[in-house]
C-alpha positions as CSV (number, residue, x, y, z in Angstrom):
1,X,5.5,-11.9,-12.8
2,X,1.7,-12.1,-12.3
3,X,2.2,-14.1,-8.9
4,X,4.2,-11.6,-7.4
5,X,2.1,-9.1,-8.2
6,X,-1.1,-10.9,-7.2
7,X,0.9,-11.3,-3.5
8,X,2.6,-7.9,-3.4
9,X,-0.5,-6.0,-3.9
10,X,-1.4,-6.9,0.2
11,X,1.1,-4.7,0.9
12,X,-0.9,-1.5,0.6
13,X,-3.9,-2.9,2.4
14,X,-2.4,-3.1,6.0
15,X,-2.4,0.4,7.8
16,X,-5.3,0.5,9.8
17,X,-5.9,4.1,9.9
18,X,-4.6,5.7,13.8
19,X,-5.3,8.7,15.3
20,X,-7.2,10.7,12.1
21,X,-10.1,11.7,14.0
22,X,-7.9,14.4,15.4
23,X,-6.5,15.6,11.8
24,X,-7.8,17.2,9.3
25,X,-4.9,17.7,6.5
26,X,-4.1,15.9,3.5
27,X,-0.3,15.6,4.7
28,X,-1.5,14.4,8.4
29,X,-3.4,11.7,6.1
30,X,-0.7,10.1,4.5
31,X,1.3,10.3,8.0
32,X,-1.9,8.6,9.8
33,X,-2.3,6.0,6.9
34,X,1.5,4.7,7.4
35,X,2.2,5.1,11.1
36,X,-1.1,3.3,11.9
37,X,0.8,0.1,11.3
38,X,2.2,0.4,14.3
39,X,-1.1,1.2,16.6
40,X,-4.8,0.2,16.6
41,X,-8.0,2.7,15.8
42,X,-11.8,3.0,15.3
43,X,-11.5,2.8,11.5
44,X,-10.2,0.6,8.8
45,X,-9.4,0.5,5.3
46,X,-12.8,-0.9,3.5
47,X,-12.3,-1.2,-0.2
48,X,-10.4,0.3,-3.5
49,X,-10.5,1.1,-6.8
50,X,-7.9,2.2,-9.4
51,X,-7.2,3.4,-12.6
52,X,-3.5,2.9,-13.7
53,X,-2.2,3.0,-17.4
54,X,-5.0,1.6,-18.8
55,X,-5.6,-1.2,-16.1
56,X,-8.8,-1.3,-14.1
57,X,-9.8,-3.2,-10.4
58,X,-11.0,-3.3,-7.2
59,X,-10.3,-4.4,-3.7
60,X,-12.5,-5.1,-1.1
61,X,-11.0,-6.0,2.3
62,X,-12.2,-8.1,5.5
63,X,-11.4,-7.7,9.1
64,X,-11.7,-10.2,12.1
65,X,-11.3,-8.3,15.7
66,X,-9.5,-5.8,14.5
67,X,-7.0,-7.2,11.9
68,X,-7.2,-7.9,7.8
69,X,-8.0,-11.6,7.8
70,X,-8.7,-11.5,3.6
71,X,-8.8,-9.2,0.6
72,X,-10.8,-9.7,-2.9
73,X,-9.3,-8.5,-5.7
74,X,-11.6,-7.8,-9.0
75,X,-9.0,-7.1,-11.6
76,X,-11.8,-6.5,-14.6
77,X,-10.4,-8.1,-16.9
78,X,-13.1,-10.3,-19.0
79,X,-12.9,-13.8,-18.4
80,X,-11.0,-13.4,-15.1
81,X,-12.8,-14.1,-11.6
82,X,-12.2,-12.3,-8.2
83,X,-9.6,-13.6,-6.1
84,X,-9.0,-13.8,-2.6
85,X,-5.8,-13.9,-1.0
86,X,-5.8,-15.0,3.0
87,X,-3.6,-13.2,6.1
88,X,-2.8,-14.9,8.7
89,X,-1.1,-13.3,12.1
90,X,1.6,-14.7,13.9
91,X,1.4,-18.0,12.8
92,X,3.7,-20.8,12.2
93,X,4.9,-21.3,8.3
94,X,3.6,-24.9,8.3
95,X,0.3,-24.1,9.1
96,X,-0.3,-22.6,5.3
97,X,-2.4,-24.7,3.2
98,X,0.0,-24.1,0.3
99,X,-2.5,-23.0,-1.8
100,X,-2.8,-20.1,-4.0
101,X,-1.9,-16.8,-2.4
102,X,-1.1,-16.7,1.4
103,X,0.9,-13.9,3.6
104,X,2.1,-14.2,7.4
105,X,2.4,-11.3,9.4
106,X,3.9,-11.7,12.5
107,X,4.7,-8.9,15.3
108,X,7.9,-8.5,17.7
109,X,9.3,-6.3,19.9
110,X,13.5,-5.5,20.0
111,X,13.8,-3.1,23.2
112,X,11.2,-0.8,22.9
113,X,11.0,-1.1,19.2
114,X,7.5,-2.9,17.6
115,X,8.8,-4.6,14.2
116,X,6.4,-6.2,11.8
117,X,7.0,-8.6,9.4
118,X,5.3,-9.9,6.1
119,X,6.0,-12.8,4.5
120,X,4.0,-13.6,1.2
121,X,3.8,-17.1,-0.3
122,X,1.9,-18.5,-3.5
123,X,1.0,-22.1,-3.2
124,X,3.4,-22.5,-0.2
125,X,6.6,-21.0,-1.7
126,X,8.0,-17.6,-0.6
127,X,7.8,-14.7,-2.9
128,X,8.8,-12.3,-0.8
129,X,9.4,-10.5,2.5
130,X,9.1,-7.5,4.0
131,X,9.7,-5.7,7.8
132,X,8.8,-2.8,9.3
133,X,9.7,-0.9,12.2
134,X,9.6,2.4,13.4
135,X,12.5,3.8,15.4
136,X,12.5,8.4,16.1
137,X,9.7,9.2,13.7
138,X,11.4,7.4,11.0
139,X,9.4,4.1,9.4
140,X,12.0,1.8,7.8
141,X,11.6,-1.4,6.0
142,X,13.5,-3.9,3.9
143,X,12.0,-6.0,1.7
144,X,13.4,-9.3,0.5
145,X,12.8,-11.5,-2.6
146,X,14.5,-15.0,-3.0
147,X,16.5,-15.3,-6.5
148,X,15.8,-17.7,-9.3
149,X,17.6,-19.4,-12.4
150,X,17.5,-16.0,-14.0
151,X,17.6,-13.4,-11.6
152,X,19.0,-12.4,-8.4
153,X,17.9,-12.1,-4.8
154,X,16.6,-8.5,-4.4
155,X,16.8,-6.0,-1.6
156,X,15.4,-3.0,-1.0
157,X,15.2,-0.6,1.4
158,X,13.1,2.2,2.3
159,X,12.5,5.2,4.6
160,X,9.5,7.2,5.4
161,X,8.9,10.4,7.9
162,X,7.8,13.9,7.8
163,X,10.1,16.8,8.4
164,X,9.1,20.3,8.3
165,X,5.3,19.6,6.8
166,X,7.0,17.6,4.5
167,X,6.5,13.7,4.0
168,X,9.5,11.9,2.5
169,X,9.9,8.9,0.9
170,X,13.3,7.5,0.5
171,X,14.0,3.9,-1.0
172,X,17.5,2.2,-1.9
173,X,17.0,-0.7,-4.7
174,X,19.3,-3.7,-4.4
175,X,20.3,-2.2,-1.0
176,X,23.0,-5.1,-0.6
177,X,25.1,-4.5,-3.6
178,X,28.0,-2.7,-5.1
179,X,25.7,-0.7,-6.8
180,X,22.6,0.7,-5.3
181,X,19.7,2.7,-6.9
182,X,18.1,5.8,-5.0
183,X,14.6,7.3,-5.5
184,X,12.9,10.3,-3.9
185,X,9.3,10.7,-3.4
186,X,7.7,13.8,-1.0
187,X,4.6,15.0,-0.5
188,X,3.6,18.9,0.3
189,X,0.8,20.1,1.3
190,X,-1.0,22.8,-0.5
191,X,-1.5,26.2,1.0
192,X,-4.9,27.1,-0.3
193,X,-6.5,23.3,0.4
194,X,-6.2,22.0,4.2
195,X,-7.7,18.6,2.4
196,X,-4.8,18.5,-0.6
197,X,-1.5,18.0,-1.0
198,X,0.7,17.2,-4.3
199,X,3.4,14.3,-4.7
200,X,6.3,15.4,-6.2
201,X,9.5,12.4,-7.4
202,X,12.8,13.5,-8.3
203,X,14.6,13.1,-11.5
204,X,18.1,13.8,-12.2
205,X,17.9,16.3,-9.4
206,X,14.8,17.7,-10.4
207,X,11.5,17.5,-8.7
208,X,8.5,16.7,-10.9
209,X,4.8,16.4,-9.5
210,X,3.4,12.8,-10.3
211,X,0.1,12.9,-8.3
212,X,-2.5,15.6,-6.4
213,X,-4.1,13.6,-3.2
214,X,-7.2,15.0,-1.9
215,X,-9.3,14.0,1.4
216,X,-13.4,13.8,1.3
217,X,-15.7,12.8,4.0
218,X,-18.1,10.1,3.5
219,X,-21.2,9.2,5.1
220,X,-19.6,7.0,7.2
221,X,-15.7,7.4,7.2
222,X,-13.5,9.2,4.5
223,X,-11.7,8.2,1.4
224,X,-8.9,10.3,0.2
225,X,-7.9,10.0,-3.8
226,X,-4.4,10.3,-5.7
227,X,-4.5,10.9,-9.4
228,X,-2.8,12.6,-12.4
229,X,-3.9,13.9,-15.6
230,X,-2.3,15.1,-18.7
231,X,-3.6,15.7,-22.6
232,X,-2.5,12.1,-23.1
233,X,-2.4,10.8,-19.8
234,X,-5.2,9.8,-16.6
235,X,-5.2,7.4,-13.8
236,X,-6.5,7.7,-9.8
237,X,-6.4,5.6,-7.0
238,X,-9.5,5.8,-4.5
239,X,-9.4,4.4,-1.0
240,X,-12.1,4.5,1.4
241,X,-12.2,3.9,5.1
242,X,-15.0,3.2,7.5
243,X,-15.7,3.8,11.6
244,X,-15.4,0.3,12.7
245,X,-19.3,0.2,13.9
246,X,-20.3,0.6,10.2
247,X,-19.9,-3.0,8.4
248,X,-20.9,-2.1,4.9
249,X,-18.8,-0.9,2.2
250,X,-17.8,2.7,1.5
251,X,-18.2,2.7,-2.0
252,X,-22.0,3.5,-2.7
253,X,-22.3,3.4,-6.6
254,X,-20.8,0.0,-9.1
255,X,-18.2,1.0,-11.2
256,X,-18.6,0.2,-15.1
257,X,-16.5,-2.9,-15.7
258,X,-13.5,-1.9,-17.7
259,X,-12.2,-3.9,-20.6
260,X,-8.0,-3.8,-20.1
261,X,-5.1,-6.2,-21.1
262,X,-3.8,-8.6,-18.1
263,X,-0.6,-6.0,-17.2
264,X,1.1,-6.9,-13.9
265,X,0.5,-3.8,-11.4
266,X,0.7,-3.2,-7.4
267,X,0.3,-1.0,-5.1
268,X,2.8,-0.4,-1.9
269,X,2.0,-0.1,1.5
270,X,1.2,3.7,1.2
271,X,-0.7,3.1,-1.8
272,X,1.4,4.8,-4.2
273,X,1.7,2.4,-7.4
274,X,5.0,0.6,-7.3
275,X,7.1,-0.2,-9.9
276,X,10.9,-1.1,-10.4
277,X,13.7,1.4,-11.1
C-alpha cells in the first residue's frame, strides 16, 4: 500500500548516531547507528539516497534541538513532487492536524528501562505502531498494524544485538499467532577491512550474503553504504551523517534524476530495505 510505505519509511531515519567518534569499524557502525536511539550525540543523520530494484529517491532530514522534527522524501518518479512527512515528540494524538503523513514518538521509562514508541498516522488514521526498548544489550521491538476488511492485524517482532563481533538480527512475523514466521539477518565484519563488513540472511538453514557495508569519512561527518551487485542485479543505500555544528547537507554532488515505476519500498530502522516474508 503506498500510504504505508510513504509512513513506514520514517522508521529508518530516527537513530541519532551515539558514541561513533570513539569507533572506527564497520560492525561498531551498525551497533552505534541502532543503540543511538536510546542516547543523544554530536551527530545526526543528514540525508539519503538509494537504489533498490529499479526504484530511485532521496531523503533529506531536519532537526530541531536535537530531535527529527521532518523528513523530505524525493521518490524520482516524473510527475511526482517531494513530500514531507512531520514528527512530533511526546505529544497528545489529538493535536495531529490529520493531514497527510504524521508519526508520534513518545518516550517512557518502566524501571530502569527507556522504551520508545512510534505511532504513524496518514490523514489522522493509524497505520501503524512500533516500540522499542532496550533491556541487557538486546534491542527489541514490536511493531503493530491495525487490520482491515481484507486483512488481518499484524505483529511482528524483532531482536537486535551483537555477540561475539557478530551483529544479529532476529524478527518473528505475525508474532501473535499459531503460526509464526522467523528470519535471520547478521552482519560480520571483514578481516582485511576495519571499515567493511558483509550482511549475510539465512535460507532454509543456509546463510547467503545479501549486502557489503562500507564506512567513508566526509568532510564533515561520515556516510557509510550497503549495496549488492550481480551480472543481473545492482542496488545501494547511502546514508550520510553530519557533526551537529555543520548545518549543510552531506551530499555534495545532485544525483541524475532517475526515471522508475511507482513500486511501494521502505527502509527499516537500521536501514536495511524491508519487505514482507
Amino acid at each position: 500500500m503506498y500510504q504505508e510505505t510513504q509512513m513506514k519509511k520514517i522508521l529508518f531515519s530516527l537513530p541519532l548516531l551515539a558514541g561513533f567518534a570513539a569507533s572506527n569499524t564497520c560492525t561498531d557502525l551498525v551497533v552505534n547507528n541502532n543503540e543511538s536511539f536510546f542516547t543523544f550525540a554530536n551527530v545526526h543523520r543528514d540525508s539519503s539516497y538509494f537504489f533498490v530494484d529499479s526504484a530511485a529517491g532521496s531523503y533529506k532530514y531536519f532537526w530541531s534541538d536535537g530531535k527529527l522534527d521532518s523528513m523530505r522524501t524525493d521518490r524520482m518518479i516524473e510527475g511526482l513532487s517531494p513530500s514531507v512527512e512531520y514528527i512530533y515528540w511526546d505529544i497528545d494524538e489529538t493535536a495531529l492536524t490529520g493531514k497527510n503523513y504524521e508519526a508520534i514518538i513518545s518516550q517512557s521509562k518502566s524501571g530502569d528501562t527507556v522504551i520508545y514508541t512510534q505511532k504513524n498516522f496518514y490523514v489522522g488514521e493509524l497505520e501503524d505502531s512500533i516500540t522499542y526498548k532496550k533491556i541487557d544489550g538486546h534491542i527489541y521491538s514490536l511493531s503493530f498494524a491495525p487490520g482491515g476488511p481484507d486483512w488481518d492485524e499484524l505483529w511482528d517482532f524483532s531482536d537486535f544485538y551483537l555477540s561475539n563481533d557478530t551483529v544479529f538480527y532476529k524478527k518473528t512475523y505475525d508474532y501473535y499467532t499459531d503460526n509464526p514466521r522467523y528470519y535471520t539477518q547478521f552482519i560480520v565484519g571483514d578481516p582485511e577491512n576495519d571499515l567493511r563488513c558483509f550482511e549475510y540472511e539465512m535460507n532454509e538453514n543456509e546463510a547467503t550474503v545479501r549486502d557489503t557495508i562500507e564506512l567513508n569519512y566526509t568532510e564533515k561527518g561520515f556516510m557509510f553504504r550497503y549495496h549488492r551487485s550481480t551480472e543481473d542485479y545492482y542496488n545501494f543505500r547511502e546514508y550520510f551523517f553530519v557533526y551537529d555544528e555543520e548545518e549543510t547537507t552531506a551530499i555534495r554532488k545532485l544525483r541524475p534524476t532517475v526515471k522508475i515505476s511507482p513500486k511501494a519500498r521502505y527502509f527499516d530502522l537500521l536501514g536495511r530495505y524491508k519487505f514482507t516474508k
